[in-house]
TORLOLO-47791 format. One record per residue (C-alpha): residue in one letter; residue number from 1; x, y, z. Coordinates in Angstrom, 2 decimals. Each point is the difference from the previous one (the first is absolute). Example, Ala and Ser with C-alpha at 12.3 -4.5 7.8 and 13.67 -1.06 7.14 Angstrom:
<pts>
<pt 'A'; 1; <12.30; -4.50; 7.80>>;
<pt 'S'; 2; <1.37; 3.44; -0.66>>;
</pts>
This chain:
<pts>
<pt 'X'; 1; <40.50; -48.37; 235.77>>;
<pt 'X'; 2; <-2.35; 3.06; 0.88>>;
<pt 'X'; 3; <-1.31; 1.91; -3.81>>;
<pt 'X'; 4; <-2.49; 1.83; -0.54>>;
<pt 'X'; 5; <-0.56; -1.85; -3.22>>;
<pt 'X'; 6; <-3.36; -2.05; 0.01>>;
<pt 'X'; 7; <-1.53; -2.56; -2.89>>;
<pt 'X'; 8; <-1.68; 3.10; -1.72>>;
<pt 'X'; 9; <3.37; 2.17; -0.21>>;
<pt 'X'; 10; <1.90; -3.17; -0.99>>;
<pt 'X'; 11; <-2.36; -0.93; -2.85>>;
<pt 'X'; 12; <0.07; 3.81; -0.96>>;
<pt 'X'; 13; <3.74; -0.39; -0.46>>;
<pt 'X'; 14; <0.12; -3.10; -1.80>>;
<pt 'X'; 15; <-2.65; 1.14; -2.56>>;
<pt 'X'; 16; <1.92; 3.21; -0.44>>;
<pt 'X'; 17; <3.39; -1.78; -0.45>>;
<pt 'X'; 18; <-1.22; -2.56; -2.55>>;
<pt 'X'; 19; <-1.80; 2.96; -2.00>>;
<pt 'X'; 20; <3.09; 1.84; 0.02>>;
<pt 'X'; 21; <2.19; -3.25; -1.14>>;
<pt 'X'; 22; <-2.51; -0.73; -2.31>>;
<pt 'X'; 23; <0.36; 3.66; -1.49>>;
<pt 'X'; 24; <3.67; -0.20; -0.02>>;
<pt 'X'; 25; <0.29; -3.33; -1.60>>;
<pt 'X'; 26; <-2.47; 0.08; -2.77>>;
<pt 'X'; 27; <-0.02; 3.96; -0.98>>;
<pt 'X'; 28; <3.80; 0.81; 1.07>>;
<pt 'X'; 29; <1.30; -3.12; -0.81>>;
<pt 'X'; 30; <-0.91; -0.11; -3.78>>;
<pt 'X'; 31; <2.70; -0.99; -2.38>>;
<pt 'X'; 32; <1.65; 2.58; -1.65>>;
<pt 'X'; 33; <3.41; 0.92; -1.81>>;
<pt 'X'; 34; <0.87; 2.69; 2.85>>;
<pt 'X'; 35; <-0.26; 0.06; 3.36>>;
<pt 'X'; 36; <-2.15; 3.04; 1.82>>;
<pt 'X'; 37; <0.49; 3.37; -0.87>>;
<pt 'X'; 38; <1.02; 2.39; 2.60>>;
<pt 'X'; 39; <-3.42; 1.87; -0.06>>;
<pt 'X'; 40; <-1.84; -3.19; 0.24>>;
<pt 'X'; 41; <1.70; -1.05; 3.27>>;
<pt 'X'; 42; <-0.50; 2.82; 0.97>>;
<pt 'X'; 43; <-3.95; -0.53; -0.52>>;
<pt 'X'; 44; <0.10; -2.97; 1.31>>;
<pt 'X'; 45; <1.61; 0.73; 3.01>>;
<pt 'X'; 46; <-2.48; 3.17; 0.68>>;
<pt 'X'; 47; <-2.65; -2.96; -0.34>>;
<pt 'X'; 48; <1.81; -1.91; 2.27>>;
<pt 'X'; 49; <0.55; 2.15; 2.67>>;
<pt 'X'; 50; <-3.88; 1.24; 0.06>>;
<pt 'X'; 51; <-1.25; -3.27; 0.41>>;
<pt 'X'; 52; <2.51; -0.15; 2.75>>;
<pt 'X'; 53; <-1.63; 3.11; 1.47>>;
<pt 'X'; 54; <-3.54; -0.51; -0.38>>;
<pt 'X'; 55; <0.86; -3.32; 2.01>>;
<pt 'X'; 56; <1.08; 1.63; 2.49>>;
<pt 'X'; 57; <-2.58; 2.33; 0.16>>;
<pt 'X'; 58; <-2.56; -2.92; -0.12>>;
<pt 'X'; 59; <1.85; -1.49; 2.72>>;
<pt 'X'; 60; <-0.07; 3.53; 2.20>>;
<pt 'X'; 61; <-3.92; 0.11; -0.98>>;
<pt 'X'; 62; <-0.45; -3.75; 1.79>>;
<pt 'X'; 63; <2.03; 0.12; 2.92>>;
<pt 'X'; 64; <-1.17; 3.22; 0.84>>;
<pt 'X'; 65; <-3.82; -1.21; 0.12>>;
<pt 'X'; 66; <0.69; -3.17; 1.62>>;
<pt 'X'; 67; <3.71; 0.63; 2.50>>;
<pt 'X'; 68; <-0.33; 3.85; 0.44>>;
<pt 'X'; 69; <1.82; 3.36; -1.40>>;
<pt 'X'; 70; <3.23; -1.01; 1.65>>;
<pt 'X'; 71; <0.44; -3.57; -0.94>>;
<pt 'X'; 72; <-1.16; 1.43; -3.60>>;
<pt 'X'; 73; <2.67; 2.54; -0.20>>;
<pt 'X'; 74; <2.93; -1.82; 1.87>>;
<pt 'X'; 75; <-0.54; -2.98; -2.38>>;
<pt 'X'; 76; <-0.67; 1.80; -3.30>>;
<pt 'X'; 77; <3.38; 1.92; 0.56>>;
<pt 'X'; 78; <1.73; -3.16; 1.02>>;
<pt 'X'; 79; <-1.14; -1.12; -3.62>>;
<pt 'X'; 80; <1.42; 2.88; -1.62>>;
<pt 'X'; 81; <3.02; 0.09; 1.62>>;
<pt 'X'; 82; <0.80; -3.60; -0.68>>;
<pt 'X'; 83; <-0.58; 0.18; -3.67>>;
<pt 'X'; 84; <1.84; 3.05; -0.33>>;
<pt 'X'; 85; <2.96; -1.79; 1.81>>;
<pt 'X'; 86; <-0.31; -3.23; -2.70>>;
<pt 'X'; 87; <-0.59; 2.18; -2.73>>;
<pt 'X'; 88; <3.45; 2.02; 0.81>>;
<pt 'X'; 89; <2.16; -2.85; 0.77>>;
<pt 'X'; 90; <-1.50; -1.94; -3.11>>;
<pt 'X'; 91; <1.65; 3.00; -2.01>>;
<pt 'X'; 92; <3.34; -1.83; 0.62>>;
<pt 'X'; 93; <-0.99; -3.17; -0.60>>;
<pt 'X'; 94; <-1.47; 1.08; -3.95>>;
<pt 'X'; 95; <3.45; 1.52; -0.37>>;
<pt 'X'; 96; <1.60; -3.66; 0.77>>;
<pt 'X'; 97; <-2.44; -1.62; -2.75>>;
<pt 'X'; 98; <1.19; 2.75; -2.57>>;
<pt 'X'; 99; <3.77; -1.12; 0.58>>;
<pt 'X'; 100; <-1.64; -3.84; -0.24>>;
<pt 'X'; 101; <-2.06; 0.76; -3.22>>;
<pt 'X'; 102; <3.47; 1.75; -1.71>>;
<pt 'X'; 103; <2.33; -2.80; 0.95>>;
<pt 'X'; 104; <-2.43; -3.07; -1.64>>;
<pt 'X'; 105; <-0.97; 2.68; -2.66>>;
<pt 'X'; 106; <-3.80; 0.01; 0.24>>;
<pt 'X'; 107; <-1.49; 1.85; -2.35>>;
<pt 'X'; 108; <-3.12; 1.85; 1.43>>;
<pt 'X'; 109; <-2.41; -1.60; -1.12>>;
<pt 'X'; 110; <1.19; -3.01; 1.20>>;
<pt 'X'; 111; <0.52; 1.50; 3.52>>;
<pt 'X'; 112; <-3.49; 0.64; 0.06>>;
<pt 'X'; 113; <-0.88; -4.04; 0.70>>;
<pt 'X'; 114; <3.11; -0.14; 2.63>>;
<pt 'X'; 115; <-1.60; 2.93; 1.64>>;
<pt 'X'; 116; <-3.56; -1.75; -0.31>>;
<pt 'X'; 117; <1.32; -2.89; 1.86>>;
<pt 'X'; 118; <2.22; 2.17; 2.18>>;
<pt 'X'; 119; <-2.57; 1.55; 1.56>>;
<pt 'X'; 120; <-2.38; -3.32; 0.38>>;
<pt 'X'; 121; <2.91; -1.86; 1.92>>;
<pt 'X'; 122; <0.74; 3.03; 1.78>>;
<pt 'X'; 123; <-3.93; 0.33; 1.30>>;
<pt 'X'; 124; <0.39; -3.70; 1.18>>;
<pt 'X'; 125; <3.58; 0.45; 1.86>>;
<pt 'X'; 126; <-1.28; 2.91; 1.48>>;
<pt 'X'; 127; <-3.03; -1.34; 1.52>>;
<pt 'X'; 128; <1.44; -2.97; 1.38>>;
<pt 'X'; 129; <2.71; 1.68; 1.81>>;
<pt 'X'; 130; <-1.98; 3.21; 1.17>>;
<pt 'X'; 131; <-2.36; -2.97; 1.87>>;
<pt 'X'; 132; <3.32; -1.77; 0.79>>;
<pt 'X'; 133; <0.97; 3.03; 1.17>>;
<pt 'X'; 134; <-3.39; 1.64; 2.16>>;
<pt 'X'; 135; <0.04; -3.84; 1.85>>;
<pt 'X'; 136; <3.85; 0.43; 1.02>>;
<pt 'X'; 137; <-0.40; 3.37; 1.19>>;
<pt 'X'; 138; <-3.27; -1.06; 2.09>>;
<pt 'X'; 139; <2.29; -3.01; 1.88>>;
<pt 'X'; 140; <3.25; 1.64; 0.12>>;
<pt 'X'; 141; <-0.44; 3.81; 0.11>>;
<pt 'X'; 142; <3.49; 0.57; 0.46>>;
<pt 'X'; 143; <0.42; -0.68; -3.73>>;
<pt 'X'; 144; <-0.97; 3.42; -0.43>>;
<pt 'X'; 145; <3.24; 1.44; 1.62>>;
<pt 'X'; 146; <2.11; -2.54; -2.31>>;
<pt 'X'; 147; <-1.67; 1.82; -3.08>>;
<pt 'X'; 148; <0.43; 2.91; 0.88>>;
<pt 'X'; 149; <3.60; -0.86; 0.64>>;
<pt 'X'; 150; <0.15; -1.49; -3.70>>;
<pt 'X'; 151; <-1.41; 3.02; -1.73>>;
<pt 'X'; 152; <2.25; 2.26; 1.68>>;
<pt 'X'; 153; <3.58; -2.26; -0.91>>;
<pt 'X'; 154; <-2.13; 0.27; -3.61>>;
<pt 'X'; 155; <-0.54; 3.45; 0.07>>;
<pt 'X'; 156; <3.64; 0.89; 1.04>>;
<pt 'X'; 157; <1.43; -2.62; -2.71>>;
<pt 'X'; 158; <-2.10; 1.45; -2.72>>;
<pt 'X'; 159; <1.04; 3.78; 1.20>>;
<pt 'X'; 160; <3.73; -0.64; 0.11>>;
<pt 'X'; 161; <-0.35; -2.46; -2.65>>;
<pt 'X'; 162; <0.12; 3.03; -2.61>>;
<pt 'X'; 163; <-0.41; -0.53; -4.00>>;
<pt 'X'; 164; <1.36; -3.28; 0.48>>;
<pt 'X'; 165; <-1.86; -2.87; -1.86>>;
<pt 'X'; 166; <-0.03; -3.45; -0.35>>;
<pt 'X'; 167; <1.42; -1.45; -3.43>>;
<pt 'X'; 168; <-2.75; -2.18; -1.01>>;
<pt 'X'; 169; <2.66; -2.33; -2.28>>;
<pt 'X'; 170; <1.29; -0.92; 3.55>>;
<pt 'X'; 171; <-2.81; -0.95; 1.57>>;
<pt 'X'; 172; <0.27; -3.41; 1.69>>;
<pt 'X'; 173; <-3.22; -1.39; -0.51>>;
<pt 'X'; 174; <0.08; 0.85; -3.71>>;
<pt 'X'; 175; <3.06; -2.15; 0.12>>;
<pt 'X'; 176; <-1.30; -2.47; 1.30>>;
<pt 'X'; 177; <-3.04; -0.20; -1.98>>;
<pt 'X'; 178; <2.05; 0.28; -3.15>>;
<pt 'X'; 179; <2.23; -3.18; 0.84>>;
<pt 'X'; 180; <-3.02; -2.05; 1.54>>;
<pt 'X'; 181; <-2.54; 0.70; -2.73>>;
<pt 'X'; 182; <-0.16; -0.45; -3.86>>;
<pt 'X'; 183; <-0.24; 3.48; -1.18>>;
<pt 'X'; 184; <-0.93; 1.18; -3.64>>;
<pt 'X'; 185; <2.63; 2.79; -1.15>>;
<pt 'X'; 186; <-3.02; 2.24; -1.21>>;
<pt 'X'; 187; <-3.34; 1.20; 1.21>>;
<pt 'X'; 188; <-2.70; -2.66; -1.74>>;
<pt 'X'; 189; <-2.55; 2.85; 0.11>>;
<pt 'X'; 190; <-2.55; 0.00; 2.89>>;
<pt 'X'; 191; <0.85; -3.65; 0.69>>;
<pt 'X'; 192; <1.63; -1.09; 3.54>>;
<pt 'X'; 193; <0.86; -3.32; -1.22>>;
<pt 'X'; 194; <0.71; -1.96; -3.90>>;
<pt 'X'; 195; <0.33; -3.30; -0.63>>;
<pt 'X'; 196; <3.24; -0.32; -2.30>>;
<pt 'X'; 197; <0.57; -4.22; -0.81>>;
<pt 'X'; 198; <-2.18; -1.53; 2.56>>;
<pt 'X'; 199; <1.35; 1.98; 2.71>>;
<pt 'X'; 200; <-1.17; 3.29; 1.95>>;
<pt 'X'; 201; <2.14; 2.86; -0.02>>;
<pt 'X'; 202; <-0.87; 3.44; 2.13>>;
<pt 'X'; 203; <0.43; 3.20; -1.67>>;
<pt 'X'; 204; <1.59; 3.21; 0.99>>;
<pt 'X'; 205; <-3.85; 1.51; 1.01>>;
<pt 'X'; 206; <0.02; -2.48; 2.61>>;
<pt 'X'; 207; <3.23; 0.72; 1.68>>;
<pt 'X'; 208; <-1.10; 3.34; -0.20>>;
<pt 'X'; 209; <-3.57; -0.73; 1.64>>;
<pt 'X'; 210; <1.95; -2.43; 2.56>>;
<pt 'X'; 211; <1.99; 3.44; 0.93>>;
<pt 'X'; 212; <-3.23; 2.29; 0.01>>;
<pt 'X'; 213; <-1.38; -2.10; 2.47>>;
<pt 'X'; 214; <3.06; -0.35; 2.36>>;
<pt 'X'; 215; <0.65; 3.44; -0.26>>;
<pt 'X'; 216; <-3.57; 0.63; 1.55>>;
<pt 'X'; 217; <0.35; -2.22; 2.74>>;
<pt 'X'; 218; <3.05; 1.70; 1.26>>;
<pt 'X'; 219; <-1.23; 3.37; -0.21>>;
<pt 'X'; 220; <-3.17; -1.23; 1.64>>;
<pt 'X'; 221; <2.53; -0.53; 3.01>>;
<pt 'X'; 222; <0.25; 3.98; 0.61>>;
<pt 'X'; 223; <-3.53; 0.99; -1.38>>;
<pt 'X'; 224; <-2.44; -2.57; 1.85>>;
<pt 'X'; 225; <1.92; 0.76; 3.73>>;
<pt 'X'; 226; <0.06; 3.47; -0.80>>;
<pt 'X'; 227; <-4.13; -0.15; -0.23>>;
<pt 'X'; 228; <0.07; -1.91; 2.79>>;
<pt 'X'; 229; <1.62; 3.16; 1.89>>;
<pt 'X'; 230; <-3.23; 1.51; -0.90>>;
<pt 'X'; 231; <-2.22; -2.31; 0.56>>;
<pt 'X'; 232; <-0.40; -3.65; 1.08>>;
<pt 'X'; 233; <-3.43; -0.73; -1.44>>;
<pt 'X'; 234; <0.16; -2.64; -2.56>>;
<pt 'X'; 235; <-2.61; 1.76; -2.35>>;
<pt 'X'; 236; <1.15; 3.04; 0.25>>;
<pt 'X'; 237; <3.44; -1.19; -0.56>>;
<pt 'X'; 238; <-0.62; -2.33; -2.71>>;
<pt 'X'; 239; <-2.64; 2.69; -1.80>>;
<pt 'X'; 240; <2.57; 2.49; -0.13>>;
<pt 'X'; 241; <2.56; -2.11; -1.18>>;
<pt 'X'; 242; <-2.17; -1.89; -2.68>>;
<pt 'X'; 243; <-1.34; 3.48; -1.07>>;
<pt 'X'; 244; <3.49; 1.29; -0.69>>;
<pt 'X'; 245; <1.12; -3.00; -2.16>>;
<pt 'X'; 246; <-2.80; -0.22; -1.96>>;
<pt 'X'; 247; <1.35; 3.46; -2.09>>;
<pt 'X'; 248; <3.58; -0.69; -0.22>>;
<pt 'X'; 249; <-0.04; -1.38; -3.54>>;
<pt 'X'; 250; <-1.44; 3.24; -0.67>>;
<pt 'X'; 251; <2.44; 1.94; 1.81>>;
<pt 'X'; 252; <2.70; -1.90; -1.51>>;
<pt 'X'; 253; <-0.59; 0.73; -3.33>>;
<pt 'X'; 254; <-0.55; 3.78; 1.59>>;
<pt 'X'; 255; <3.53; -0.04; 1.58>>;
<pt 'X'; 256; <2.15; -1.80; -2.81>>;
<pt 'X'; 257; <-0.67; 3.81; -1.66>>;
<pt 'X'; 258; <0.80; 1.98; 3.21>>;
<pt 'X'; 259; <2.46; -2.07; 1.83>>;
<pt 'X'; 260; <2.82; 2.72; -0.94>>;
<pt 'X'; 261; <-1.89; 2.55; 1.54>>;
<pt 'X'; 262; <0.17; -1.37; 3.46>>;
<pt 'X'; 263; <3.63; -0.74; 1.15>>;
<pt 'X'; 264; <-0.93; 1.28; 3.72>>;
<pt 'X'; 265; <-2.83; -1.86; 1.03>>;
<pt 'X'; 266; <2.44; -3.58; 1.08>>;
<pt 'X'; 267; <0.87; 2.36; 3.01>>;
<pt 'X'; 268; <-3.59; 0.89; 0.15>>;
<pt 'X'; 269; <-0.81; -3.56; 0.35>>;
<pt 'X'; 270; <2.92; -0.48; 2.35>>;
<pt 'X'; 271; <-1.06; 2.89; 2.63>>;
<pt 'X'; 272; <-3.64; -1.65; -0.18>>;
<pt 'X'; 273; <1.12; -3.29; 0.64>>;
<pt 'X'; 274; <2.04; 1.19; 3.42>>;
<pt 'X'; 275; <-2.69; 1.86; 0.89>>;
<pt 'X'; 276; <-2.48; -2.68; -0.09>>;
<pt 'X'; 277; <2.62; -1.95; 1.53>>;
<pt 'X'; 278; <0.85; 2.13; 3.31>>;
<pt 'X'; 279; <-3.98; 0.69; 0.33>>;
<pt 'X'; 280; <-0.18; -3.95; 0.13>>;
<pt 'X'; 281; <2.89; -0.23; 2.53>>;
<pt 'X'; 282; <-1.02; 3.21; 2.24>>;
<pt 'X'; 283; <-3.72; -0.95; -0.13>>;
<pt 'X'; 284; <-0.18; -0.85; 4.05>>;
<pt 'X'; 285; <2.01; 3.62; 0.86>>;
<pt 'X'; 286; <-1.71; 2.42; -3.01>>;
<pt 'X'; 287; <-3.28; -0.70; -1.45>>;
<pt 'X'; 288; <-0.17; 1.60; -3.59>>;
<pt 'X'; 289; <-3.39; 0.21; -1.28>>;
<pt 'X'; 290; <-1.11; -1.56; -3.40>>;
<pt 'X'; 291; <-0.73; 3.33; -1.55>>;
<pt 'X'; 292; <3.26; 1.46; 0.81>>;
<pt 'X'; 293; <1.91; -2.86; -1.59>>;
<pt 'X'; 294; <-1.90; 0.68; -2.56>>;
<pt 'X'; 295; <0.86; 3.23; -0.48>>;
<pt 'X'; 296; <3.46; -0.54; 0.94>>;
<pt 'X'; 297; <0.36; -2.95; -3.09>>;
<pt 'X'; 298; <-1.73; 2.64; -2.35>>;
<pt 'X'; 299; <2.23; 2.90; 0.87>>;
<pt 'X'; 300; <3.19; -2.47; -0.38>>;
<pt 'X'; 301; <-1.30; -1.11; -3.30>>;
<pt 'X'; 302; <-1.16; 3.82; -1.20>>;
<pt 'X'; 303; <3.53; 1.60; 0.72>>;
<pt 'X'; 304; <1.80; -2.70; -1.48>>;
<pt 'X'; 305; <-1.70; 0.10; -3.26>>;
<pt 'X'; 306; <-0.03; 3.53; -0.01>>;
<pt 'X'; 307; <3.89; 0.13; 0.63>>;
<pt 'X'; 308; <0.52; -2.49; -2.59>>;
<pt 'X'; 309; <-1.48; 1.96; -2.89>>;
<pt 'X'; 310; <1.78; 3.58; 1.11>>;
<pt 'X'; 311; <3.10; -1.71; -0.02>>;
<pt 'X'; 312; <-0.59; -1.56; -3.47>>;
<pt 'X'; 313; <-1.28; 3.17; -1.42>>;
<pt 'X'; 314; <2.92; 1.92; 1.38>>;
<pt 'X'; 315; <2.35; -2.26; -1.00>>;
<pt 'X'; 316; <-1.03; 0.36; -3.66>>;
</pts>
């Protein structure tokens, strides 16, 4: 697998990543009776997307002194562009654990440790299948074309797909976890598992973390082939990615206020999705550079919001 990543950018990212865990875990991740205000998600994920930045930036500075301007540029816009992409599609995702966190009835401040642990598992899924991933795609490069296929059924089902949602009461694997497991009727605090007459029962916080984590492994299946549209470098695919997940508890708790406010941007989502899609399929006829699919994803993202609120406003 060709990356420009060496042992010096690789231990940069690690330190960065366990100082930014560290930060969310012991200052974010304080007990409390309420979950994050709206104004302090949206702090945090200012904070968030900085460090992001100034990453980047460091990783411009160090590829441009030791690969050249071009390699510099090409792969500090291919960094952008893929967290942008995760960060977008991740949007939908947050909106799933919101339905997830109303059926069990999680209290925020309990969602806060589901979130913690969310995000951990998430960091660990994503990482093994983004190298899972970056070694397929360097044997079998045709994959690339069946991705691109996938995202664009995904795109198309999610378009068409409308305001339809999924009743979470119907879910099959809740089902199944409901009949196959002892389950406590209520929430036992911030515990995942009792002990009621020497025998172990779960609790509704862990079906709900059991769900968090599923849901992130399917959406991983449309965001980590869409970055792979932009790029097939495993650092800057799994940097991006990794980067992007690290502020969604954040950007939950920033969204569960605004979520409303944005009944456009699923169709947003969907018309990035096939575009990432055809660019994957058309990549040996039309070669679309990095920076305009960059633009193109921000432009998508930019009118849909936009839309979204003009409707709202004009609708009141």
């Amino acid at each position: 697998m060709t990356t420009v990543g060496t042992p010096m950018l690789w231990g940069a990212f690690a330190l960065i990543v366990i100082t930014m865990l560290a930060i969310d875990l012991m200052i974010q991740g304080r007990r409390g009776e309420y979950g994050m205000s709206v104004k302090q998600a949206a702090v945090w994920s200012v904070i968030w997307v900085s460090i992001t930045f100034t990453f980047n930036a460091g990783l411009w500075w160090y590829l441009n002194s030791t690969a050249g301007h071009e390699v510099a540029a090409e792969q500090s816009v291919a960094f952008l562009t893929g967290y942008l992409i995760e960060k977008a599609l991740a949007v939908d995702n947050l909106f799933v654990w919101l339905m997830l966190f109303n059926y069990f009835a999680v209290p925020p401040s309990l969602q806060r440790r589901v979130l913690v642990y969310g995000v951990l598992g998430a960091i660990i899924l994503r990482t093994l299948m983004i190298f899972g991933g970056s070694w397929l795609i360097s044997q079998f490069d045709w994959l690339l074309y069946v991705f691109g296929a996938f995202l664009i059924f995904t795109g198309a089902k999610m378009f068409f797909g409308g305001e339809e949602q999924e009743n979470t009461a119907d879910n099959p694997l809740i089902k199944w976890l409901q009949r196959h497991l002892r389950v406590t009727n209520t929430l036992e605090n911030e515990h995942f598992l009792v002990k009621r007459n020497g025998l172990w029962y779960v609790t509704p916080l862990f079906l709900t973390l059991v769900m968090v984590e599923l849901s992130d492994v399917i959406f991983a299946l449309d965001s980590i082939p869409a970055i792979f549209a932009v790029t097939t470098d495993p650092f800057i695919v799994l940097t991006s990615n990794l980067f992007a997940i690290l502020g969604l508890r954040a950007m939950y708790f920033l969204l569960v206020g605004m979520a409303e406010k944005f009944s456009l941007l699923k169709y947003g989502l969907a018309v990035i999705l096939v575009f990432i899609g055809l660019k994957m399929t058309m990549v040996d006829f039309i070669h679309i550079p990095v920076a305009v699919s960059l633009g193109v994803v921000a432009m998508i993202l930019i009118v849909t919001l936009v839309a979204s609120i003009f409707i709202r406003q004009k609708a009141n």
